[in-house]
N, C-alpha and C positions, 0 to 999 in steps of 0.2 A: 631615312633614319628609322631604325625601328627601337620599338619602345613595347618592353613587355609590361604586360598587368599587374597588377599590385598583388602581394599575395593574398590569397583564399584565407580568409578566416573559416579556421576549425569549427567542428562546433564539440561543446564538450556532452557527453553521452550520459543522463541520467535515466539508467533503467529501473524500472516498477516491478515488481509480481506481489499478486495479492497470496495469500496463504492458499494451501491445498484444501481440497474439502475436509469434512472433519467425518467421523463412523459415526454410523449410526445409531440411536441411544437405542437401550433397552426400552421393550414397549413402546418405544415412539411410533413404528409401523409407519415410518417415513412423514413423521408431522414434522411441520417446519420447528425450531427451538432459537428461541431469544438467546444467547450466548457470547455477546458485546466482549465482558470483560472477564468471564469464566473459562476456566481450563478444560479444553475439550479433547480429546485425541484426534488425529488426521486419520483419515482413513487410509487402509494398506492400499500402498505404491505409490505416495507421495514422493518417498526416495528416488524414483525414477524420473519425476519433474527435476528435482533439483541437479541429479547425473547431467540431464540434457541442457541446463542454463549454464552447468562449468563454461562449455568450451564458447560457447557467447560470451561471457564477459571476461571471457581469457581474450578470445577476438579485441574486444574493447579496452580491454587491460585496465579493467575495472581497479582501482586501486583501494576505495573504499567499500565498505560493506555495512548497510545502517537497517536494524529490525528493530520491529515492536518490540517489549519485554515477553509479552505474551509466549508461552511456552509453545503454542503449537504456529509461530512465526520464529522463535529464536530455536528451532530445530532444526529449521529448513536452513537458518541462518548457519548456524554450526556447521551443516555438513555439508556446505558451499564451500564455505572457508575452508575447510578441511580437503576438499580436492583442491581446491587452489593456490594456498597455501606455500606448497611443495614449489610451484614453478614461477608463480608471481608475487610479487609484494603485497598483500593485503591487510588492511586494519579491519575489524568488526567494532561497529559501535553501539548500542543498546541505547534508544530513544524513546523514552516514554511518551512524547508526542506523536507517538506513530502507535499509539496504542487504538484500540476499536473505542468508538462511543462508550460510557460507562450506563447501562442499562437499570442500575438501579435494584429495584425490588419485582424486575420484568426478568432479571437475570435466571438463565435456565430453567424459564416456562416456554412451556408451547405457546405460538405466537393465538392460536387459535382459542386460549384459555384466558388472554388479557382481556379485559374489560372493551366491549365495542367504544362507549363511549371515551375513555383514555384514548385510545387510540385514533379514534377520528378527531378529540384534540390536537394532538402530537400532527396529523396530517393537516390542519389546519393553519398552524403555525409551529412549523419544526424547527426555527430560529430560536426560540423563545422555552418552546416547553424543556420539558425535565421529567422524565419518570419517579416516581416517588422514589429518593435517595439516589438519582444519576443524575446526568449531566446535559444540557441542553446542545443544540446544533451549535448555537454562537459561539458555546464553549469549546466542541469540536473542531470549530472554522477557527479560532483566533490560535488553538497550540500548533494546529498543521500549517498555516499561515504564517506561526512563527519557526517554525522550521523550515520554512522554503526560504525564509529569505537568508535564515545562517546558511544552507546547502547551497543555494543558486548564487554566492557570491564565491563560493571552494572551484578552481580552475583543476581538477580532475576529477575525471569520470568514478562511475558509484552505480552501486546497485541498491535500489531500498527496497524493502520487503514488509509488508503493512497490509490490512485489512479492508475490507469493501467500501466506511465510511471514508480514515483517515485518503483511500487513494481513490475517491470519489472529488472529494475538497481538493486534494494536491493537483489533479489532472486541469480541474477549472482553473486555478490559480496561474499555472502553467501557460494557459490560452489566452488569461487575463480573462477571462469571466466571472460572473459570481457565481459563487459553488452554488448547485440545486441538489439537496438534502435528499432528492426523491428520485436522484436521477439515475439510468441503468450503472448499475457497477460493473466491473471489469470480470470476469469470470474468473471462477475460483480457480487456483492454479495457473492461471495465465500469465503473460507479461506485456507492458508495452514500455517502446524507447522512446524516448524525452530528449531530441539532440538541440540542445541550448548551447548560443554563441554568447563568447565570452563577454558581448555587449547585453547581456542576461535577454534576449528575443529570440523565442521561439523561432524557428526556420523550418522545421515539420513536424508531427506528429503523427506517428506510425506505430500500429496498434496490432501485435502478434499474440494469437492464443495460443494457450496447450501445444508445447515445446512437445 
């Protein structure tokens, strides 16, 4: 008698890419810049990342498409859509929970201009603190934690496009870890896939840069 195997559960494919780097400020002479939740420009040849992500999530037949508000993430988001568009069905969604940390009154200083002591609070306990007029870690962790769980229950595939915090938090969530606030981000411009079976558990996690 033979007896074939049951079928193969899928897995459904949520891909990540953080934003492109951003140009470089006037005067800054390459210092780092706080820039959370400020409008920053990408730096030229970002459009060339985005060129190279169509045809991966045309592979995947990405159906959804979900960015931060943030301008220099709903650009990248636009001109996805726009080669994709033409050949697959795609929706764009705009999620304000995929937005960066709100940095407060740190927003668009050099990082090297904020106060030692703020700072070595903030590394102390990054759960809790708050930049004078931002938003704490916890804050960060409970909206991106609320968006995984609307996404990670949608049975088709998606591309999100979010920033170093927001896809710091979501990567941990993912593994079932607790998010660590301080831990390496995913490189700017980069991407990795998130293939989650329909019984919402991870089955691997594979991490591609600079497409």
């Amino acid at each position: 008698m033979l007896v074939r195997h049951a079928p193969v559960e899928r897995p459904i494919e949520r891909l990540v890419q953080r934003e492109a780097a951003i140009q470089e400020q006037k005067g800054g002479q390459k210092r780092a810049l706080c820039y959370g939740r400020s409008d920053v420009a990408l730096r030229s040849g970002w459009e060339v990342l985005v060129k190279n992500l169509a045809p991966l999530l045309q592979g995947l037949s990405c159906t959804v498409l979900y960015t931060s508000p943030s301008k220099r993430c709903y650009k990248m988001a636009s001109l996805l859509a726009s080669f994709l568009t033409e050949k697959n069905s795609l929706t764009m969604r705009v999620d304000e929970r995929l937005l960066e940390l709100n940095f407060g009154a740190w927003e668009r200083q050099f990082w090297e201009t904020i106060p030692r002591t703020a700072l070595d609070l903030w590394a102390a306990n990054p759960e809790d603190f708050a930049p004078p007029g931002g938003e704490s870690g916890a804050a960060l962790c409970a909206r991106v934690k609320s968006f995984w769980q609307d996404v990670s229950q949608q049975k088709e595939n998606m591309c999100i496009i979010s920033h170093g915090g927001p896809l710091r938090v979501l990567q941990a969530l993912v593994k079932g870890e607790k998010p660590n606030l301080f831990a390496s981000s995913m490189p700017q411009g980069s991407i990795s896939v998130l293939p989650v079976f329909a019984s919402d558990i991870v089955h691997d996690f594979a991490h591609k840069t600079h497409l």
